[in-house]
BAKE-935231 format. One record per residue (C-alpha): z negated, x, y negated. Coordinates in pm, whole numbers, plus 50000, padded with zeros to 5 digits. Layout:
N
ZXY ...
REM end
This chain:
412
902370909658970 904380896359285 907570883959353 909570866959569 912690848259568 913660830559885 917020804259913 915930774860118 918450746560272 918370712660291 917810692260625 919720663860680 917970642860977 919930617961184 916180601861372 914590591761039 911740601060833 910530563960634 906510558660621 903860576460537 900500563960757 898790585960491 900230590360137 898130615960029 898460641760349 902290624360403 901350617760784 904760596060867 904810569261080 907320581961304 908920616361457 912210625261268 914920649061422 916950671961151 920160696061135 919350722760880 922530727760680 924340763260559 922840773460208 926350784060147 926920747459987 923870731560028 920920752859894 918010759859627 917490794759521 913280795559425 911730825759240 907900825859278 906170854459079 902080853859108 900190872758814 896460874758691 898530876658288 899860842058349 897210817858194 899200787658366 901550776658621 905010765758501 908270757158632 911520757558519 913990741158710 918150742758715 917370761358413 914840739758204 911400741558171 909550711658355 906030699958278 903870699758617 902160670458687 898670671858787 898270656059130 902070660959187 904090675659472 904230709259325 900650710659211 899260700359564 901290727059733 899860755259494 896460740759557 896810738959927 898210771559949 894880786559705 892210766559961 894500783760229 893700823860135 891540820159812 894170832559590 894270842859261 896190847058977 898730817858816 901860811258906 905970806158751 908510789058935 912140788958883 914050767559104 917730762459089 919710738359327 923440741359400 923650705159474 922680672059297 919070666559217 917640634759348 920750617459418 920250616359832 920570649259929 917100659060012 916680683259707 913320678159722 913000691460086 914960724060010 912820733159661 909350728259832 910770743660168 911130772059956 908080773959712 905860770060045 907990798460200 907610819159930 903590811059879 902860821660247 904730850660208 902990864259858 899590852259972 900210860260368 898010852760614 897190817660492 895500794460741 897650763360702 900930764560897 903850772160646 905790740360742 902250716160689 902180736160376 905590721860278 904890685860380 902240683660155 905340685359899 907850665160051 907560655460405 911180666060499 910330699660355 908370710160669 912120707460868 914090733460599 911290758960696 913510761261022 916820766161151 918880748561372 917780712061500 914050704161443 911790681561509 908940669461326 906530654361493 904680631161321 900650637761419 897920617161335 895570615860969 892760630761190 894080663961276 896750662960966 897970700361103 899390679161382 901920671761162 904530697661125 907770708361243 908870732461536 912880744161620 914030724061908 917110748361942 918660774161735 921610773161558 923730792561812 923140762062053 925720743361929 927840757661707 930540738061726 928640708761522 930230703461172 929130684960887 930850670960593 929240653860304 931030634160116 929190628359742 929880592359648 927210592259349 925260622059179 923460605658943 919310596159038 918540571159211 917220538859109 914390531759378 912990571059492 912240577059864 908770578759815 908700546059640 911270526659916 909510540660203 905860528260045 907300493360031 909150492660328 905650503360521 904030478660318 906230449960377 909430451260572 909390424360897 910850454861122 909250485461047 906800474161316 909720477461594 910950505161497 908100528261479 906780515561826 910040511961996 913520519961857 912360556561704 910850569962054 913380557062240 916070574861991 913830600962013 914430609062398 918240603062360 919180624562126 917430650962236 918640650962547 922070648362391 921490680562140 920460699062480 923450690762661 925580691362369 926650655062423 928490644262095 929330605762177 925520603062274 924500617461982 926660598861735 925590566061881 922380569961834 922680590361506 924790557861372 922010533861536 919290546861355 921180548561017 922100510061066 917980506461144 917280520760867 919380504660624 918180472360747 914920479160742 915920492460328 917180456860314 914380437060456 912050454360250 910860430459931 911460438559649 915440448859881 916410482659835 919900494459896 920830527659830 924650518259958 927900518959705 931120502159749 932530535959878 929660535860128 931430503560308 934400519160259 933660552360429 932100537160713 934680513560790 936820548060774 934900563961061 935020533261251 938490530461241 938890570761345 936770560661629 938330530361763 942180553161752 940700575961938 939040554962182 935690572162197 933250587961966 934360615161776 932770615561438 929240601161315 927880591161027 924230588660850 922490584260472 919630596460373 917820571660072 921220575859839 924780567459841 925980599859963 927550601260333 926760632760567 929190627060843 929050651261196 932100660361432 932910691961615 935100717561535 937920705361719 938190667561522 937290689161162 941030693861066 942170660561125 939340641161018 939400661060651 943010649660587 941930613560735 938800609560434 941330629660200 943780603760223 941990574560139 939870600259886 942150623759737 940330647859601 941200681659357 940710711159513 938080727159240 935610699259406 936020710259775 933430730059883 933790748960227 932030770360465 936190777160619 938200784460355 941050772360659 939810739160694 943310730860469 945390750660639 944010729960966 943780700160850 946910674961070 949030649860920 947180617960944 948960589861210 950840561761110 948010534261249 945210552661066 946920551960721 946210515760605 943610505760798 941580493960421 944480465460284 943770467959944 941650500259899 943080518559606 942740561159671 939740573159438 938600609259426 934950614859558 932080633459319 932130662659606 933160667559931 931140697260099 931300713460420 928370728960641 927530744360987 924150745761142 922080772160975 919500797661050 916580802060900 915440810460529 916670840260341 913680854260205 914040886559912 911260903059820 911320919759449 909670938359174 910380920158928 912930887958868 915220890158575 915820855958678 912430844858578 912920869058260 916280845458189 914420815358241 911500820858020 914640832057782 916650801057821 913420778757741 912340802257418 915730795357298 916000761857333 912870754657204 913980773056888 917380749256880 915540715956925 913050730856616 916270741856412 917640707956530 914670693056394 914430710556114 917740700556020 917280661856033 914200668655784 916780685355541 919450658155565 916460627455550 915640646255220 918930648255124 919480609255148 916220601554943 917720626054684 921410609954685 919930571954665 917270582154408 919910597154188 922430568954242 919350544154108 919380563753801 923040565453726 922870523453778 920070520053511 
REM end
């Protein structure tokens, strides 16, 4: 028996990730361009134990066992990883995110960032590059395998291991970058990413211009600005591309729209911080959900928390930060920036998290997980509950045939 637990982050990308030129190997249609964010706030913490006792894979996940689809993402990274070293032996997963699952915040990326971490490290050397390993998960898995900013070039169906991600720079390059997410909606999402991006490839008029065009040329600029560490660069295009790709959401037939009311409202917000200041100062982008991941430098950090707080006033217990100063920082908000939504009425936000640029995955290796032992626990036990539960409805169904019968026979 091996073990390994690794904690994986999520990669927020500001060039976008949306078609797949091959479903099955997820070959996208265009480059992408991440920041991979601090697993302090923004992480999943993956236990993968291989054994030849195990007569199955399983996974649990955030504490409950899930069934594993054949032909789904989890299964094809297990079998890649087996063609990859002719492994043996069947594998558990338990997977636990500190985020919400599915509701825009690439959770998928950080959970199969991890398991294909994890995989190339029990059943090391494989032949398939870790990060093409992860894609065949998720695609924007193959960018959490790295720290830093990353690209991920996009590489052809032909030579598939074309496709796969590389570190542009580390995250010591520009550490001054901040990131703020601000969680408008944690519930799942009604359209997923795979499904939007398969009918935006399908049938959305400008998905054509933007893969030919408006991607490569964002492409160049940005990284030219993440090398010089230009921010107004950077948040012009990062805001471009975000506008793309929303239109391109809502040109797509049947539309998607993975935007909320407090979406409008929180980019009319940066906007407005923008225009005070006379210059780019803060960015914003979405990933497919409602949630907004928003970028400034150190410098604008205090005053721009107070500035969403005031308009968002939050309690405390849901503020979750990498600097535990950021409220002792944060400035009193000017007079012209305090009203600038007539009307808007102050509503506290799901989350608001707080990130730096990270470094790469944390990887433990153990004996044995009494994680995984607390796992298989937690599903024995509430297997026996739903039973009980079960059991218990059978009792009080017989109960009611009992009273009614008896109540017949008082009538007659």
């Amino acid at each position: 028996m091996t073990s390994v637990t690794v904690v994986s982050p999520i990669n927020i990308a500001f060039i976008k990730y949306w078609g797949k030129v091959d479903e099955e190997l997820i070959i996208p249609c265009n480059d992408s361009f991440s920041i991979t964010l601090s697993t302090s706030n923004f992480r999943t913490k993956t236990t993968v134990t291989v054994s030849d006792d195990y007569d199955c894979d399983r996974l649990w996940l955030n504490g409950k066992e899930v069934e594993m689809e054949e032909g789904g993402r989890l299964k094809n990274v297990l079998q890649c990883a087996r063609e990859s070293c002719a492994a043996s032996g069947k594998v558990y997963v338990v997977s636990e995110n500190n985020f919400p699952t599915a509701a825009g915040m690439a959770s998928s990326a950080a959970g199969l960032s991890a398991l294909a971490y994890a995989l190339a490290t029990i059943w090391s050397p494989l032949t398939l590059d870790t990060s093409c390993l992860a894609r065949i998960g998720s695609g924007s898995a193959c960018r959490s395998i790295y720290g830093g900013f990353v690209k991920w070039l996009s590489g052809t169906p032909t030579e598939p291991n074309t496709s796969k991600a590389s570190q542009f720079v580390p995250h010591t390059h520009w550490p001054e970058m901040q990131i703020l997410c601000l969680v408008t909606k944690s519930n799942m999402k009604s359209i997923s990413s795979t499904k939007g991006m398969l009918l935006s490839y399908q049938n959305s008029p400008l998905m054509k211009e933007r893969i030919a065009k408006r991607v490569p040329e964002r492409m160049q600029l940005v990284s030219e600005a993440v090398k010089m560490k230009d921010f107004e660069t950077f948040a012009s295009v990062t805001m471009a591309d975000c506008e793309d790709f929303r239109s391109v959401c809502r040109s797509t037939t049947p539309t998607i729209d993975y935007w909320n009311e407090r979406t409008e409202v929180i980019i009319s917000l940066v906007k407005a911080f923008n225009n005070h200041a006379g210059r780019l100062r803060v960015a914003y982008t979405y990933d497919a959900g409602a949630n907004a991941f928003i970028f400034c430098e150190k410098e604008t950090l205090g005053e721009l928390f107070a500035f969403f707080l005031h308009y968002f006033p939050t309690d405390p217990s849901k503020l979750h930060l990498e600097d535990n100063t950021l409220l002792s920082d944060m400035k009193p908000v000017p007079s012209e920036l305090q009203n600038v939504i007539p009307g808007h009425k102050p509503t506290s936000l799901d989350l608001i998290l707080h990130s730096t640029v990270d470094l790469v995955l944390p990887l433990l290796k153990i004996p044995r997980s009494h994680w995984l032992r607390q796992a298989v626990s937690q599903s024995k036990n509430r297997k026996e509950k739903e039973e009980e539960e079960e059991e218990e409805g059978r009792k009080e169904k017989k109960k009611k045939k009992e009273r009614k019968k008896n109540s017949k026979k008082k009538k007659k």
